[in-house]
N, C-alpha and C positions, 0 to 999 in steps of 0.2 A: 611368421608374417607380422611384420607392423603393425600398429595403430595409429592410423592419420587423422586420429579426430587429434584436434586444438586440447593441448592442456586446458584446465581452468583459470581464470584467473581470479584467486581469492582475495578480499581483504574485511577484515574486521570493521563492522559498521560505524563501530567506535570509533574508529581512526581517521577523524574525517580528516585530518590535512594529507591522508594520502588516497583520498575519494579523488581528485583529478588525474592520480598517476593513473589511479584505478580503470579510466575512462581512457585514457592514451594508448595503456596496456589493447585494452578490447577494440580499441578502432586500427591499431596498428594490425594485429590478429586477424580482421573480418575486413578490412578495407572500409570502416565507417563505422555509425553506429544509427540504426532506423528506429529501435525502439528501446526504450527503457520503462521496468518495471521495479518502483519503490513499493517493498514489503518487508523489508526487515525492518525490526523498533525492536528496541529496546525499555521495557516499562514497568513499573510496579503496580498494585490494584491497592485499593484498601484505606479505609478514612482520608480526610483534607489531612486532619490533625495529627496524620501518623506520617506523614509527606514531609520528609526532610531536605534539606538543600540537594545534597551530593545526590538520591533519589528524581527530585525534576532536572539537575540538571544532565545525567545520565537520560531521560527520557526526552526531555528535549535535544541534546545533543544525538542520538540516535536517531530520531522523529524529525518533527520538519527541518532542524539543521542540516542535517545529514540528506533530505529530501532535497534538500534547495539548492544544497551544494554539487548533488549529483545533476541535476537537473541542469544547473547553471554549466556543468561541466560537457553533460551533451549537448548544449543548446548549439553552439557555433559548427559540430559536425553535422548535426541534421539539416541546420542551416544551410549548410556545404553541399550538401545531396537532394537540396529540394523538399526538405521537409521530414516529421518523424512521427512517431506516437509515442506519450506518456501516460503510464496508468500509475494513480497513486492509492496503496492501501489504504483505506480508514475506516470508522465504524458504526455501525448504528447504534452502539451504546450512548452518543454523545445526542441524542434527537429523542432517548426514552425521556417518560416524563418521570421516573425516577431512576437518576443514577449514581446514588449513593455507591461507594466503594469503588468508581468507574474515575472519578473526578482528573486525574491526572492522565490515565489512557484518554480520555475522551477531549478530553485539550489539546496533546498533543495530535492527534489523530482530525481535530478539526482544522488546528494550525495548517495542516497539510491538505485539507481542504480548501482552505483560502488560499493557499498559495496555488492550487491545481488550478482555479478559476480565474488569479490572478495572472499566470502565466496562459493561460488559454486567451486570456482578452490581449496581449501583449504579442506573444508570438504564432500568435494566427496568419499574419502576415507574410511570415516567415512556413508557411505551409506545415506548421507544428503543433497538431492538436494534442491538449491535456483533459484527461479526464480520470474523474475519483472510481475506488469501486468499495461496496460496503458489503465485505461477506460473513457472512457464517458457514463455516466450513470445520473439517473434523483435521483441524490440525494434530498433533500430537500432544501439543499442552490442553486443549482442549480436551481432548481423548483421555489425558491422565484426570483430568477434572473429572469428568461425567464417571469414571471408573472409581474415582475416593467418592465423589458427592453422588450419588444413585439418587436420592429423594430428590435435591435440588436440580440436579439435571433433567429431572422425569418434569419438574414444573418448569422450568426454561423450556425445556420441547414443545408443554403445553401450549406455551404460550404464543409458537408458530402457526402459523397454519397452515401450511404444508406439511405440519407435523412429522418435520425431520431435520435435523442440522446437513447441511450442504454436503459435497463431496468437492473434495477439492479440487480436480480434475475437470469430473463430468458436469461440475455445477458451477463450480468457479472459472477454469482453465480455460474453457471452451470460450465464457464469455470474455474471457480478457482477451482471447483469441481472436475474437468477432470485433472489439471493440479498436484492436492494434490493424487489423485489416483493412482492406480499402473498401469492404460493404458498408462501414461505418465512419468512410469520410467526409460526412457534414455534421459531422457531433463531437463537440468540444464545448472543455467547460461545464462538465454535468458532473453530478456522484449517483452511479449505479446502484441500486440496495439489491444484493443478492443474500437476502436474508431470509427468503420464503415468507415473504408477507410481515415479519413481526413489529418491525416498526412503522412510523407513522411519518413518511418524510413530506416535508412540503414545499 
């Protein structure tokens, strides 16, 4: 017996000059495109002064380049259908009051900030709400973290209160879930902290 689900259609984040086939590819496939979710980046951590060119410009090119560019790419098919929804990854590391060794994720990551709520005031019009989400969730790179760093992980948890790192699924998925549906069609323009309380957004 067959399988009629839809191949994938993959492309390397990095490649953004073929981020618009990317987008032709999935509208052709599904007859449109309602919602898109920006979460892959590309980034390094670790001093200003160890931040080398080809290092930001890999992070930005992944990061809101790469945001803008998809974004831009769906904007005229949602257009097309009356409207869509955008969620954009970012972080709460950029809103600590100290984020030493964060300095280049947390740039990149708010670029795409500005750009969620610039396009939220823009194509609202256009019946196409954007909005940020800030999670902490037990990715994989994550997971290999807290598994080398045990001490430092145990004081990051502390430091929640909810006193857990997220699940990606139950604690993230659900909400972006909520956030892409039509319970949450008069909200655009916001960044979500799904970080169990740890930062201080304002």
């Amino acid at each position: 017996m067959g399988d009629d689900r839809a191949a994938p259609v993959v492309c390397d984040i990095g490649e953004t000059d073929r981020l618009e086939s990317l987008v032709e590819q999935v509208a052709a496939l599904f007859g449109g495109v309602d919602i898109l979710i920006n979460n892959a980046n590309q980034t390094a951590l670790g001093p200003l002064l160890d931040i080398t060119p080809k290092r930001m410009n890999e992070a930005l090119s992944t990061g809101p380049v790469a945001t803008l560019r998809l974004m831009q790419a769906c904007h005229p098919y949602m257009k097309a259908r009356g409207g869509g929804s955008i969620v954009n990854m970012v972080t709460s590391a950029a809103v600590r009051w100290d984020t030493s060794g964060y300095g280049l994720y947390a740039a990149t990551k708010e670029a795409m900030r500005s750009l969620t709520r610039t396009a939220a005031s823009e194509w609202g019009r256009d019946g196409i709400r954007v909005n940020a989400v800030a999670p902490h969730a037990l990715s994989p790179g994550l997971k290999w973290w807290t598994e080398h760093n045990p001490e430092e992980a145990a004081e990051f948890v502390a430091t929640i209160p909810l006193g857990r790192i997220g699940d990606c699924e139950k604690d993230i998925g659900r909400a972006v879930a909520f956030l892409v549906g039509p319970d949450a069609g008069y909200l655009t323009g916001a960044t979500i902290p799904l970080d169990g309380g740890q930062a201080r957004w304002s």
